[in-house]
C-alpha positions in Angstrom: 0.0 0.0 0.0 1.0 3.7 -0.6 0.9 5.4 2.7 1.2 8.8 3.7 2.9 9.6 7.5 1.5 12.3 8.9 3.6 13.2 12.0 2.7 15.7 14.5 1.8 16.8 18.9 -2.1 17.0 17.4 -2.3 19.5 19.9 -5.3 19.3 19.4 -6.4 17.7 16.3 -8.1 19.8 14.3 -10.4 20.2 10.9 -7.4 20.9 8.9 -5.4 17.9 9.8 -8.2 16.1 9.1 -9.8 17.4 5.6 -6.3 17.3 4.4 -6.1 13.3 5.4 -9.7 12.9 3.6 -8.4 15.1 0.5 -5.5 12.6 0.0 -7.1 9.2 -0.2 -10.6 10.6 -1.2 -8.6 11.8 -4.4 -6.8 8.6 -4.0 -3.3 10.5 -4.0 -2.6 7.7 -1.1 -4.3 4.2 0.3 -4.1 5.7 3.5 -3.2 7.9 5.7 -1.2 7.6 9.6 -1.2 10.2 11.7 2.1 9.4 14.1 1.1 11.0 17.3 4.8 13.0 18.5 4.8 12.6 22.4 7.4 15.3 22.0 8.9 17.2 18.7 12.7 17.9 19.5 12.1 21.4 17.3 8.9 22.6 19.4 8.2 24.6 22.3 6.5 21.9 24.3 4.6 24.8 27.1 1.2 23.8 26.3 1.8 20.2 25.2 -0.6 18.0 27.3 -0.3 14.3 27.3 0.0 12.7 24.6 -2.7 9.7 25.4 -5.5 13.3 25.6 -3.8 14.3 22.2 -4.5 10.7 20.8 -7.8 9.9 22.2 -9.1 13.1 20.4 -7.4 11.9 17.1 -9.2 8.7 17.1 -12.3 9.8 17.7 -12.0 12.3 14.9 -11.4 10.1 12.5 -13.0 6.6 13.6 -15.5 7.5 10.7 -12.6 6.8 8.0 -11.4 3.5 7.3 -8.4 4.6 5.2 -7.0 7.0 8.0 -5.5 5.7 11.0 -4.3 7.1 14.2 -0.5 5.6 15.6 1.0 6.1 19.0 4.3 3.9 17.6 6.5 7.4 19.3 4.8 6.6 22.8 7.1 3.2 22.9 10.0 5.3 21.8 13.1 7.5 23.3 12.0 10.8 23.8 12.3 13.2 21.7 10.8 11.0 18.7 13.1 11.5 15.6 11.6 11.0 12.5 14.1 9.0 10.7 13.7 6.8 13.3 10.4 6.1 13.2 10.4 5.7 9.3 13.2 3.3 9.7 11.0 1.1 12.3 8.2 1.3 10.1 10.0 0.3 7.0 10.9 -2.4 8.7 7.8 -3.5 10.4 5.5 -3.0 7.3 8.3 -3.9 4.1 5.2 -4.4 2.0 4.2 -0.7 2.2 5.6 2.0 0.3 5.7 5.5 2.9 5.8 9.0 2.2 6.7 11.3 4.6 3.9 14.2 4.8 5.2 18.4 6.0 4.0 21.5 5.7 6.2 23.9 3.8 6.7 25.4 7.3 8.4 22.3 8.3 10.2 22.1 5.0 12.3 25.4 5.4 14.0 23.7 8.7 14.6 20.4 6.9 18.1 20.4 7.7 17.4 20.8 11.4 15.8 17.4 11.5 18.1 14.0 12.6 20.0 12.3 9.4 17.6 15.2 7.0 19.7 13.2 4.1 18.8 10.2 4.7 15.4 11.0 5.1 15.6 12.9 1.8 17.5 10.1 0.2 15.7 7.0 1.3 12.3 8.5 1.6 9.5 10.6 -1.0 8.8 14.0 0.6 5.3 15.9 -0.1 4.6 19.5 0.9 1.6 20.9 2.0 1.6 24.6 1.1 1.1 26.6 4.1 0.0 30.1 3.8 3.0 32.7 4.8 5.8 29.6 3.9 7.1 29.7 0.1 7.8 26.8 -1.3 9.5 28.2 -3.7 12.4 28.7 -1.7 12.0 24.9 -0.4 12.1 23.6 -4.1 15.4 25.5 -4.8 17.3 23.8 -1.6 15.3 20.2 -1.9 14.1 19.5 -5.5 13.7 16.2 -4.4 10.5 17.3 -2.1 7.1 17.5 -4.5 4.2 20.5 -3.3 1.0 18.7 -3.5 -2.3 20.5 -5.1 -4.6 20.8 -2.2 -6.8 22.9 -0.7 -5.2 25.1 2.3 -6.7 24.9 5.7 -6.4 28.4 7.4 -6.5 26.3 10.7 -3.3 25.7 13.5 -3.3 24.0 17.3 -1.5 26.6 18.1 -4.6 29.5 16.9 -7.0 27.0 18.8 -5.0 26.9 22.2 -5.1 30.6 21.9 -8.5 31.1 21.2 -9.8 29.2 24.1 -7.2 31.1 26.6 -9.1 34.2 25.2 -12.7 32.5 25.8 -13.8 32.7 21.7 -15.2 29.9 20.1 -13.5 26.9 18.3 -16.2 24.8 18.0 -15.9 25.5 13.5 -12.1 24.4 13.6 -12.3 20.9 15.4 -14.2 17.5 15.4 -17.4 17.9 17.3 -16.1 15.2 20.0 -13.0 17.1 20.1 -14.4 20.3 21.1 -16.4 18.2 23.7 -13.5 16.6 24.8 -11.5 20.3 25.5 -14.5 21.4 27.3 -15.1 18.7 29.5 -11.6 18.3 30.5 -11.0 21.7 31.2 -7.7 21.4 28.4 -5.7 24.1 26.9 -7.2 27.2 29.9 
């Protein structure tokens, strides 16, 4: 199968991470879809991270209605910080039969060579970009012509716009999963 790894804190899971996952094996682009659940990204301010067992609960309840997208917590058994190469070379090994493509945003793309073994990754591994507004690609495809922009729609959406909002008491309940924005409320998360 053609898979395409979606890593990322889900913090929370939102509408965009999940229309983008629909768009891609909707318009069959990929058999499926995995979101890895990172229990901690080594390049992220990890403040208002909350566990990562909230962050994957909410993940699998967002998208138990899709078949072709699955929710992993492989990181969760792994040394903290989670580095991607890692994780691509355990699940290249696990799952030989499948062919995996790792899955960033072009604001991931212009710190590629921040990331563990980046050449390897770029070497051993197909890279797609999502096109993020305010991140040019452009300047990505000059440095790593190897990494392909995909033609999707952009989702005006970020955890990190959510976690915000609800400090300042507006509403989220249009940018998340209906048992998501549940979920925050009952547990008193992200206040």
């Amino acid at each position: 199968m053609n898979i395409a790894l979606f890593f990322g804190s889900f913090n929370p899971f939102h509408l965009g991470h999940l229309h983008l996952g629909e768009f891609l094996v909707q318009n069959e682009l990929f058999d499926e879809v995995w979101y890895i659940v990172s229990p901690c990204n080594p390049l992220k301010n990890q403040v208002d991270l909350i566990d990562e067992n909230l962050r994957l609960e909410m993940l699998v309840r967002s998208i138990k209605h899709n078949s072709k997208l699955k929710a992993s917590n492989l990181e969760f058994t792994m040394p903290i910080p989670s580095y991607t190469i890692d994780t691509l070379n355990l699940l290249s090994q696990e799952f030989p039969e499948n062919k995996f493509t790792l899955f960033i945003g072009s604001d991931n793309a212009l710190v590629f060579d921040k990331w563990k073994n980046y050449k390897d990754l770029l070497t051993n591994f197909d890279i797609m970009v999502y096109p993020r507004t305010g991140y040019d690609f452009s300047v990505v495809s000059k440095i790593y012509p190897q990494m392909k922009i995909i033609n999707s729609p952009v989702y005006n959406i970020s955890s990190t716009q959510i976690r915000k909002y609800i400090k300042q008491k507006k509403d989220i309940s249009n940018l998340v999963h209906p048992f998501v924005y549940q979920f925050i409320i009952e547990n008193y998360l992200y206040k």
